[in-house]
C-alpha positions as CSV (number, residue, x, y, z in Angstrom):
1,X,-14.7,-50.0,44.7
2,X,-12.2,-48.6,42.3
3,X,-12.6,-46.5,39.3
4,X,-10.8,-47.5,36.2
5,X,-10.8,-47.1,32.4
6,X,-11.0,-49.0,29.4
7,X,-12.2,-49.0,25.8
8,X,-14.8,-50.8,23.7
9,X,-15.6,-51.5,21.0
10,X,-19.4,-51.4,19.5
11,X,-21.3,-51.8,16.5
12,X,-24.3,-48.9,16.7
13,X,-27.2,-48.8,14.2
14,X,-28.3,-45.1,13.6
15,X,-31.5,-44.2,11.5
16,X,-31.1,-41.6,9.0
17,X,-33.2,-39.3,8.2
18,X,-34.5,-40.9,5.0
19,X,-35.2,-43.9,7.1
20,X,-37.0,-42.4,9.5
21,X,-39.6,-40.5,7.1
22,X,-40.0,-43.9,5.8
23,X,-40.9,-45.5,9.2
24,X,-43.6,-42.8,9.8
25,X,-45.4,-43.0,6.3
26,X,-45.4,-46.8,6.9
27,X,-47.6,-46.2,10.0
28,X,-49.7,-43.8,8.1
29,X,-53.4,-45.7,6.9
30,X,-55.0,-44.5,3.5
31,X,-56.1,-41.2,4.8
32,X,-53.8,-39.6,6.5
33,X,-50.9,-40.6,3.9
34,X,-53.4,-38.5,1.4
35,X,-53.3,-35.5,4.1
36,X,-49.5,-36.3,4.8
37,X,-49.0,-36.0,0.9
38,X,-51.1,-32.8,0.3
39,X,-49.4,-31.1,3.2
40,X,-45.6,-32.0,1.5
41,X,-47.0,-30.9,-1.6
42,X,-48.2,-27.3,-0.2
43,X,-44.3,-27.4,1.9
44,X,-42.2,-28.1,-1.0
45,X,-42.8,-26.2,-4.3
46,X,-40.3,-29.2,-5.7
47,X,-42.6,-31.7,-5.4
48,X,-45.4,-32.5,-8.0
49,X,-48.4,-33.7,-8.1
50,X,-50.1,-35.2,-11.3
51,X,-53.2,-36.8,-11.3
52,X,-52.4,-39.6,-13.8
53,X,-49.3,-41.6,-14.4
54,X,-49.6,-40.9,-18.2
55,X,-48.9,-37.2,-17.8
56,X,-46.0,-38.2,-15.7
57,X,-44.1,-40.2,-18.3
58,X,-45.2,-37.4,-21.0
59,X,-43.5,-34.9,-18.6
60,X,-40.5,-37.2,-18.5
61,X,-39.8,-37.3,-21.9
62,X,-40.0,-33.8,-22.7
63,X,-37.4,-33.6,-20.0
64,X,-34.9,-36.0,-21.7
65,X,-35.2,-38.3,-18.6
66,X,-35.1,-42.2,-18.8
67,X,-37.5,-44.7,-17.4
68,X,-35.0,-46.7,-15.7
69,X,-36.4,-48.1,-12.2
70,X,-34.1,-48.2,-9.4
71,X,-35.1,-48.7,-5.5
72,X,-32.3,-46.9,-4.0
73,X,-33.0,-44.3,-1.8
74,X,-32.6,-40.8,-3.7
75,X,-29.9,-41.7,-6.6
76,X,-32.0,-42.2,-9.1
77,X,-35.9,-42.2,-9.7
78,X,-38.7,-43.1,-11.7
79,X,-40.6,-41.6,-14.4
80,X,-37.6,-39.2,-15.8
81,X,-36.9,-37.5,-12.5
82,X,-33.9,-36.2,-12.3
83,X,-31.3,-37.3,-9.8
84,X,-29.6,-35.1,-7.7
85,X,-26.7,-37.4,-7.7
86,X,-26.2,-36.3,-11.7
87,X,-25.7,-32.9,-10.8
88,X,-24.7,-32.3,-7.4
89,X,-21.3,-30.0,-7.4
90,X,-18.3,-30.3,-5.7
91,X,-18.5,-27.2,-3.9
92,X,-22.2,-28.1,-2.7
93,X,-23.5,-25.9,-0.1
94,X,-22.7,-26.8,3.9
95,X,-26.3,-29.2,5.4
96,X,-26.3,-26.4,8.4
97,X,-26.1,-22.8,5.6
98,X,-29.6,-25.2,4.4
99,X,-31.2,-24.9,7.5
100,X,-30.0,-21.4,8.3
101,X,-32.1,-20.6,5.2
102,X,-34.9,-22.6,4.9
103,X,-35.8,-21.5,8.6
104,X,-35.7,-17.8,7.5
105,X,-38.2,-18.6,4.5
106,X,-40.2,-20.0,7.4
107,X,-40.3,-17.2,9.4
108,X,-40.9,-15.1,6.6
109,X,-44.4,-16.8,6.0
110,X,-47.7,-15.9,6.8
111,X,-49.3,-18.3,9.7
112,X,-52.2,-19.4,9.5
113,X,-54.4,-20.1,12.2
114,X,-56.5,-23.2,13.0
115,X,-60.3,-22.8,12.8
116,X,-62.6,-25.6,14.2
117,X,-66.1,-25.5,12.6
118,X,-70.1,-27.4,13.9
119,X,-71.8,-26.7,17.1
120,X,-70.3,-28.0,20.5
121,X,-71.7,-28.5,23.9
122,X,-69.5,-24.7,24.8
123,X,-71.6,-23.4,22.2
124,X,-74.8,-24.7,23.3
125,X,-73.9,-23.9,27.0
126,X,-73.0,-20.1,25.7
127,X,-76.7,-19.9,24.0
128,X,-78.2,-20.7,27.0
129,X,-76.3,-18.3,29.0
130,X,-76.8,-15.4,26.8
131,X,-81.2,-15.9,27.7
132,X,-79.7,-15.1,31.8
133,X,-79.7,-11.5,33.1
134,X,-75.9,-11.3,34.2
135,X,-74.0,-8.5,34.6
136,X,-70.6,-8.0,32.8
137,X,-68.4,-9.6,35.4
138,X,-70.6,-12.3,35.8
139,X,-71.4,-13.1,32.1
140,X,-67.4,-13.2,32.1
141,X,-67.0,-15.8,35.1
142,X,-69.6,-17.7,33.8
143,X,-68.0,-18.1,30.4
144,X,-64.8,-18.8,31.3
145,X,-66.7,-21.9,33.9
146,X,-67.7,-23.1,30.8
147,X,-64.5,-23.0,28.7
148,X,-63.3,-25.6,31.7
149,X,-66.2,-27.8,31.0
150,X,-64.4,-31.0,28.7
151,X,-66.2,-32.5,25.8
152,X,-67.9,-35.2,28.0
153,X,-69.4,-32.4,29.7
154,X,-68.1,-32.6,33.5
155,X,-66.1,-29.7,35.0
156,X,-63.1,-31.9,36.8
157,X,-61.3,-28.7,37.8
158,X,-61.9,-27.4,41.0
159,X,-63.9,-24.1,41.9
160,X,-60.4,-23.1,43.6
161,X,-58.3,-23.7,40.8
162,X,-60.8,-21.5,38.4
163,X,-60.7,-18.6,40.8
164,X,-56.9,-18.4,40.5
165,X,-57.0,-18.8,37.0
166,X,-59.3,-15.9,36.9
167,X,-56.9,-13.8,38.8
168,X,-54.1,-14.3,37.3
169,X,-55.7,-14.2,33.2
170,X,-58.6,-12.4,33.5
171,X,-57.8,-10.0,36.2
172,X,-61.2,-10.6,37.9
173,X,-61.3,-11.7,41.8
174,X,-64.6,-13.5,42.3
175,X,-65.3,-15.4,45.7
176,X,-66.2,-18.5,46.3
177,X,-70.4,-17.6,46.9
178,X,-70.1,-16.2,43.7
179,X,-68.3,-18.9,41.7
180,X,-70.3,-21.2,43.7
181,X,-73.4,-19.6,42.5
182,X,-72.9,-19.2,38.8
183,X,-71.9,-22.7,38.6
184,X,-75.0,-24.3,40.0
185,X,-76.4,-21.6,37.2
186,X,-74.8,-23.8,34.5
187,X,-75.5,-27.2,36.4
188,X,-79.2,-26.3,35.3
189,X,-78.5,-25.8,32.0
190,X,-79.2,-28.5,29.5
191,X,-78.4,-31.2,28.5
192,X,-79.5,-32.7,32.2
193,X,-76.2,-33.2,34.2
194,X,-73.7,-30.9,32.1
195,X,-71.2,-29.8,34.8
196,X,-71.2,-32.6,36.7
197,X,-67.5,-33.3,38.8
198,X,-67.8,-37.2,38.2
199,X,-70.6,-39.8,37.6
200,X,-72.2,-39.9,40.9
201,X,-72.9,-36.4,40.5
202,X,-73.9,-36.9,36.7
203,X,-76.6,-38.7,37.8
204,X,-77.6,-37.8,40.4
205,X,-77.9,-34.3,38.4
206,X,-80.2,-36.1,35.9
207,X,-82.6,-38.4,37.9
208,X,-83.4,-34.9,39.6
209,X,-85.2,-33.3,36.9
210,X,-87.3,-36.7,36.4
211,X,-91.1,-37.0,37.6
212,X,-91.9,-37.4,41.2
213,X,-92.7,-41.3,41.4
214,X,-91.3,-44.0,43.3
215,X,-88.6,-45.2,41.1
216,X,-87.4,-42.0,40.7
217,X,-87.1,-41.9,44.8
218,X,-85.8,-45.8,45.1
219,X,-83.3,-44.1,42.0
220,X,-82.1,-41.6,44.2
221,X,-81.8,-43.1,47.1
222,X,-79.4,-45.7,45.6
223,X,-77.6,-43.0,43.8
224,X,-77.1,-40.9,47.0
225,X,-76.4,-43.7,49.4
226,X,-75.6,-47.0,47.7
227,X,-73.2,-46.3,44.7
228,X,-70.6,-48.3,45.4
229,X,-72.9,-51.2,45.4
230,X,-75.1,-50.0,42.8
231,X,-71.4,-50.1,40.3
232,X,-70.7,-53.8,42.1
233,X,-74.2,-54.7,41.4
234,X,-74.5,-56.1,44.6
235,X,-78.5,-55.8,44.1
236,X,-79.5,-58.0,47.1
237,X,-77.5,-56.0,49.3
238,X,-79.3,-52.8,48.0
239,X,-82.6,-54.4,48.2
240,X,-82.6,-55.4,51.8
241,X,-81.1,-51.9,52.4
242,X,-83.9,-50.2,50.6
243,X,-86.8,-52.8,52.0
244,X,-88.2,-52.7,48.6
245,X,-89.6,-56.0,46.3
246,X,-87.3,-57.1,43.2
247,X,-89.7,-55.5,40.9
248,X,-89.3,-52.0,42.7
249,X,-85.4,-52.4,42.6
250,X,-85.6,-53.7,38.8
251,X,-88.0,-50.5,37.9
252,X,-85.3,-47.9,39.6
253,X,-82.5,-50.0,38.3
254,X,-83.8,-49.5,34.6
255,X,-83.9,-45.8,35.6
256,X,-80.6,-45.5,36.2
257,X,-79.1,-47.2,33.4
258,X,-81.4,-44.8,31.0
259,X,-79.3,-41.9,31.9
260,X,-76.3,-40.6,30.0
261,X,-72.7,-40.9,31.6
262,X,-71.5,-38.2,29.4
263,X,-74.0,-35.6,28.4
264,X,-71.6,-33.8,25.8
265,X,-71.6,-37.0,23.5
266,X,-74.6,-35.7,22.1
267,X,-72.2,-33.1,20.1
268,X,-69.1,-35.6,20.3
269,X,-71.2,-37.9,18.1
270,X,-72.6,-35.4,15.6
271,X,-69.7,-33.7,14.4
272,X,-67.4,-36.4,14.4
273,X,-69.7,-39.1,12.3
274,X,-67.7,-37.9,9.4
275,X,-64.5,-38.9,10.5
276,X,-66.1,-42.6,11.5
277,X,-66.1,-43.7,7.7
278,X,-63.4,-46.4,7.1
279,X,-61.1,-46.2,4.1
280,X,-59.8,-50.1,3.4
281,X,-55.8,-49.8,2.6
282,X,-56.0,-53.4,0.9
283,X,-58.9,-54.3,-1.1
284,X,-58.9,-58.7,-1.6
285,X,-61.5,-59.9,-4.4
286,X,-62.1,-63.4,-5.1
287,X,-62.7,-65.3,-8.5
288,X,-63.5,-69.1,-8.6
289,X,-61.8,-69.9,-5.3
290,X,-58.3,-67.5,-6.2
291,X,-57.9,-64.7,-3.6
292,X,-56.2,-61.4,-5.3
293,X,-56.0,-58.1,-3.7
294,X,-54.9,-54.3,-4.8
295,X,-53.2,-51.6,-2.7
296,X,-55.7,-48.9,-2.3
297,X,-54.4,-45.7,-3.9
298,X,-57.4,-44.5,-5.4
299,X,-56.8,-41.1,-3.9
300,X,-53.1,-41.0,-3.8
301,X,-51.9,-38.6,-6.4
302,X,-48.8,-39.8,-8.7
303,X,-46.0,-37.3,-7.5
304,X,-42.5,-36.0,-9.3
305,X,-40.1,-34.0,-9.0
306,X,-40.8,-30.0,-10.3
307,X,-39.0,-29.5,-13.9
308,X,-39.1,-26.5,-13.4
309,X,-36.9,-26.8,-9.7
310,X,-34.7,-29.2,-12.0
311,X,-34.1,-26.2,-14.6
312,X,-33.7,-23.5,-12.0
313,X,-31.1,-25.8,-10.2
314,X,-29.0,-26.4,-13.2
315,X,-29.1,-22.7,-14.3
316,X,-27.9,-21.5,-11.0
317,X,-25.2,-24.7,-11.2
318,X,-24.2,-23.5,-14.8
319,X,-23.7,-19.9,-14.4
320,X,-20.6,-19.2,-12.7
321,X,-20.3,-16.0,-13.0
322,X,-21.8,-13.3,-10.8
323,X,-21.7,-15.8,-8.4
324,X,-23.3,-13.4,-5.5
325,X,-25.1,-14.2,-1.9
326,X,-28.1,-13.6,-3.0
327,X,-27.5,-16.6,-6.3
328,X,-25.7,-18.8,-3.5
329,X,-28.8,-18.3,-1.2
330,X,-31.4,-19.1,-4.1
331,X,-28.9,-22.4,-5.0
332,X,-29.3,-23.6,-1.2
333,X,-32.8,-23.2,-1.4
334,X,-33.6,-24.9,-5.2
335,X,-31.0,-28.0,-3.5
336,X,-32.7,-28.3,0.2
337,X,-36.2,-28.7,-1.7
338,X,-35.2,-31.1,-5.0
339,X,-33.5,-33.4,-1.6
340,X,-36.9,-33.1,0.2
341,X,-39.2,-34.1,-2.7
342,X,-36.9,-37.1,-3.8
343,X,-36.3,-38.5,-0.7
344,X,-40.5,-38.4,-0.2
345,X,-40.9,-39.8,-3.7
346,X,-38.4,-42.8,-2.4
347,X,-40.0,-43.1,0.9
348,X,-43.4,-43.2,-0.5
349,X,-42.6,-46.2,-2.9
350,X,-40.7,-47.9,-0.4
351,X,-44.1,-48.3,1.2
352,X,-45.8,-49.2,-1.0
353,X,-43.7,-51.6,-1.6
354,X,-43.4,-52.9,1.9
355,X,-47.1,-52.8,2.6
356,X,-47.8,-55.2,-0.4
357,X,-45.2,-57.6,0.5
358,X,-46.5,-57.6,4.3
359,X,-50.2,-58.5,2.7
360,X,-49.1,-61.1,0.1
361,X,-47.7,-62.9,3.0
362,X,-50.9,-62.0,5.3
363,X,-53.0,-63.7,2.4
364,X,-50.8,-67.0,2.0
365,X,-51.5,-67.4,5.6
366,X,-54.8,-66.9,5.3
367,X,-55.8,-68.1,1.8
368,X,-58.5,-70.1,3.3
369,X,-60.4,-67.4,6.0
370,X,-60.2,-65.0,2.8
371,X,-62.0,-67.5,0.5
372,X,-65.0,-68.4,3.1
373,X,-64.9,-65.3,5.4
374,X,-65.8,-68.1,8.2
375,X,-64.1,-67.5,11.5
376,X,-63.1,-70.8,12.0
377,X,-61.2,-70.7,9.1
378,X,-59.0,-68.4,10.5
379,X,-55.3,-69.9,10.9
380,X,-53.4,-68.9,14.5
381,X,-51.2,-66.0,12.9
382,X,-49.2,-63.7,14.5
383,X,-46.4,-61.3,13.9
384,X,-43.3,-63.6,14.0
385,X,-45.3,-65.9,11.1
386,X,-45.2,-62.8,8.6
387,X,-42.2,-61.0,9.5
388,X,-40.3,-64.8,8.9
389,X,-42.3,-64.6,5.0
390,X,-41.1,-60.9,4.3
391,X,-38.2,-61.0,6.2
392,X,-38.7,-57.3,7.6
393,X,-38.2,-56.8,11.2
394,X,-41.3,-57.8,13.8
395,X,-41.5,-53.9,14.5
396,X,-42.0,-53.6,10.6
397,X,-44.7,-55.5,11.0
398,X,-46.3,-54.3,13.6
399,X,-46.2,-50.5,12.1
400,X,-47.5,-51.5,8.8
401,X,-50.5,-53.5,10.0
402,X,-51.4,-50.8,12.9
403,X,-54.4,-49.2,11.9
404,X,-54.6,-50.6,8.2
405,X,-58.2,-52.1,6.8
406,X,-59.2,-54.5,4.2
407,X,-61.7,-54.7,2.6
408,X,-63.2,-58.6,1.4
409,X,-66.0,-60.1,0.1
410,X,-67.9,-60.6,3.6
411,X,-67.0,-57.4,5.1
412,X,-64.1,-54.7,6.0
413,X,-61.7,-55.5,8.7
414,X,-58.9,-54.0,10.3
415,X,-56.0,-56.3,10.2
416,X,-55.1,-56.6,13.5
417,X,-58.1,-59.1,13.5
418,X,-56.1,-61.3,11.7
419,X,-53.9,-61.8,14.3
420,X,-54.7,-64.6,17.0
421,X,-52.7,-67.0,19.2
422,X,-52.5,-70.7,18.2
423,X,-54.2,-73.1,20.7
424,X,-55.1,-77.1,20.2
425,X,-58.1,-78.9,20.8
426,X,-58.5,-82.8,21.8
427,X,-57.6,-84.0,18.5
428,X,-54.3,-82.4,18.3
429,X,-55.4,-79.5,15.5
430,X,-54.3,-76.2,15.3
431,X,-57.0,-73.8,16.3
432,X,-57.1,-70.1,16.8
433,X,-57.7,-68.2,20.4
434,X,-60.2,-66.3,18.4
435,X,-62.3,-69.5,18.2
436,X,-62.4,-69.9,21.8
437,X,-63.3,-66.0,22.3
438,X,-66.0,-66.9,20.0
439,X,-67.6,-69.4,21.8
440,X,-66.3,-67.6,25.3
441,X,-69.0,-64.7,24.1
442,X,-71.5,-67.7,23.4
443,X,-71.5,-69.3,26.3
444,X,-71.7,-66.4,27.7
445,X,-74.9,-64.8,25.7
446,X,-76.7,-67.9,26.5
447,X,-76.5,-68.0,30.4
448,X,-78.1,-67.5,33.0
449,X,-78.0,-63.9,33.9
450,X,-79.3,-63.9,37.6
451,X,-76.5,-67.0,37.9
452,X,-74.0,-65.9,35.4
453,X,-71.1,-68.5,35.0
454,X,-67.6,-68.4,36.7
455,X,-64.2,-68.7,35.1
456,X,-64.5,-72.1,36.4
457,X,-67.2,-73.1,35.1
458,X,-66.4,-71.0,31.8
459,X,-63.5,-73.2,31.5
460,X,-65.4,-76.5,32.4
461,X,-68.0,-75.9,29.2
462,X,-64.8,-75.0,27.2
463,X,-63.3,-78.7,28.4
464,X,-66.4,-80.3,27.7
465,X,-66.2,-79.3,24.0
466,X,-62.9,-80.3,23.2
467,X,-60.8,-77.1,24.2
468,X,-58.0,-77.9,27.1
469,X,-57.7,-74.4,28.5
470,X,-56.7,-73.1,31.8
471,X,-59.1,-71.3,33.9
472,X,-56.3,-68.4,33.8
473,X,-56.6,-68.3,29.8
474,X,-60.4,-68.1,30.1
475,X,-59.6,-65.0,32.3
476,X,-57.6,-63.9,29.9
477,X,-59.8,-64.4,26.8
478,X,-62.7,-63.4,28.7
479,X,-60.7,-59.8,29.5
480,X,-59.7,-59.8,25.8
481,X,-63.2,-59.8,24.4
482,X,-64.3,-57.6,26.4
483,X,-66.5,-59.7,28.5
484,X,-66.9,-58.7,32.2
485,X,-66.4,-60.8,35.8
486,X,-69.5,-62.9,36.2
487,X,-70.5,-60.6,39.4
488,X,-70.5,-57.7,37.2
489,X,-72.5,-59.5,34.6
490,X,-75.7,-60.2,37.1
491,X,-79.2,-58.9,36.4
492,X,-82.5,-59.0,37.9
């Protein structure tokens, strides 16, 4: 093989900067773009922030700027603010003497440091431990067992691993017995299997501190000895093992499946209900049969750029004499910041902008889903089908719709649910795969449980109503809606 040389020639696309702030507000849903917006607003004393559009234009004006509209990105803006292509010098200041300075004013700031507020499962753990007669050492070792516990409540780290961890940060050498025995301390703690090393152990934990009865025993037993079949639900298997009747295995069956698989959700699920509210990005009303819809900006303040930046800027431009380190520093600064807040003023329209195009076309598709909010009005949709109506890329696409609500009539969905395969039935039509998920869960709801159907037979019913469908798409479908194996769907 020999080595040789020889040039090419290429064409390479490179994102700028600009663009690439763009592509990360554009994945950004209504709430965190507020919190991405409040954090550039508390970043860059440049940037404005005015509550209504009004006061914008009235700030504008006083400034002698025009109303022009313009899309390009940072040459000229809306709402009288100024461009920095109007007064940007000659003898601008080098991009790298920017960030030599604005990463000093960093690291001349105060830092603040996160605090976490509400009540956790450490915190309920540490109550519990503070009512047990411990000595220093051991109150120590035990706390730091407990900082290892996660938020589902299990300790997955090994005794081994702790006991070096408290060697080398803690400076305190504690055996094995002693770990051993501090642990199984905390094991008894509540909630009823906290500190469990997997779910075997979780519930085996729990279904100990139950009453003495025979389900608890038959529970036990097929916790202890017979898990892998118990999580197969191979139940005739376990009943033959056990000798016991069906309604003995259905009574310690129940048991088990009482338990909790993750004793910390108890907290998980308290303090984090707040963050489980949906905020819709699009909001679609309906008025004798026509579909309109809004971009959701209720809490997205109007933003501008400073004046006040704008005057200092042009003072420092204007007076050329005394020009000293300290006035070029200051002039770096003022320029680095009125860059930053037009370029996010830009970046934020250009979403906008993007994300009502992407729904305008979302809602042609789908003018007739939108008007009955019946599923079987839904048309097969999928990426290509809007990116060919906007003509953005498919990635565009994809980042605007991820993680983006609406709000209708009949309900608030994220849009992803839009989104299905095409499919056609015996008559040639055009249906949706979410159709056939639909009646996949139906036929499924209405069987048979001790005789749950097959993929084959899944696929037969699906023939039998008009669907041609491979028993590798019901599979598929199946998996997709979250609908288990027939074997794993069998009950007593």
């Amino acid at each position: 093989m020999k080595l040789k040389q020889e040039l090419q020639q290429r064409t390479l696309q490179r994102l700028s900067p600009q663009q690439i702030q763009v592509i990360r507000l554009l994945e950004l849903n209504a709430v965190e773009l507020e919190e991405r917006i409040k954090q550039e607003v508390i970043d860059n004393p440049a940037l404005d922030e005015t509550d209504d559009e009004k006061t914008a234009k009235e700030t504008a004006a006083e400034e002698g700027g025009d109303n022009s509209e313009d899309g390009g990105g940072g040459e000229s803006s809306d709402d009288g603010d100024i461009s920095l292509g109007d007064y940007l010098s000659e003898d601008d200041i080098p991009d790298y003497k920017i960030e030599q300075y604005e990463r000093a004013q960093e690291e001349s700031q105060p830092r603040e440091l996160p605090f976490v507020g509400g009540s956790s499962i450490h915190e309920h753990l540490l109550q519990q431990l503070g009512m047990q007669e411990l000595d220093e050492q051991d109150e120590k070792i035990a706390e730091y067992i407990i900082g290892n516990i996660d938020d589902d409540g299990y300790l997955r780290r090994p005794l081994s691993a702790i006991s070096d961890d408290l060697i080398f940060q803690v400076g305190i050498d504690a055996d094995n017995g002693k770990l051993q025995e501090l642990f199984s301390m905390i094991r008894s703690f509540d909630p009823a299997g906290v500190g469990a090393t997997d779910l075997q152990d979780c519930l085996k934990l729990q279904i100990e501190r139950e009453k003495e009865s025979d389900t608890k025993r038959n529970a036990e037993k097929i916790i202890t000895e017979h898990f892998d079949a118990f999580i197969k639900k191979h139940y005739d298997k376990i009943q033959k093992q056990l000798g016991i009747g069906s309604q003995e295995l259905k009574d310690a069956i129940r048991a088990i499946t009482l338990l909790n698989p993750k004793p910390g959700n108890i907290w998980n699920s308290s303090y984090s209900d707040s963050g489980n509210h949906v905020i819709p990005d699009f909001i679609v009303e309906s008025d004798d049969n026509e579909q309109s819809f809004t971009l959701n900006n209720s809490n997205i303040p109007e933003l501008k750029v400073s004046p006040e930046y704008v005057r200092m800027y042009e003072d420092y431009q204007g007076n050329r004499e005394n020009r000293t380190k300290e006035r070029r520093d200051a002039l770096m600064f003022v320029k680095q910041k009125l860059d930053s807040a037009q370029w996010f003023i830009n970046a934020i329209k250009q979403r906008q902008e993007t994300l009502i195009n992407t729904f305008r076309a979302i809602l042609s598709i789908q003018k007739e889903y939108f008007a009955t909010g019946e599923e079987h009005d839904l048309r097969p949709m999928i990426l290509k089908d809007v990116a060919a109506l906007t003509g953005y890329d498919i990635s565009t696409i994809s980042r605007t719709i991820n993680g983006k609500y609406v709000q209708t009539p009949f309900g608030i969905f994220p849009l992803k649910y839009l989104f299905s395969e095409s499919m056609q039935n015996s008559s040639g039509e055009e249906i949706s795969s979410r159709e056939i998920k639909k009646i996949l869960t139906e036929l499924v709801a209405e069987e048979d449980k001790q005789r749950p159907l097959s993929d084959d037979e899944l696929c037969n019913r699906l023939q039998q109503k008009g669907y041609k469908i491979a028993r590798r798409t019901v599979a598929k479908y199946r998996e997709q809606a979250g609908i288990p194996v027939a074997r794993l769907r069998k009950e007593l």
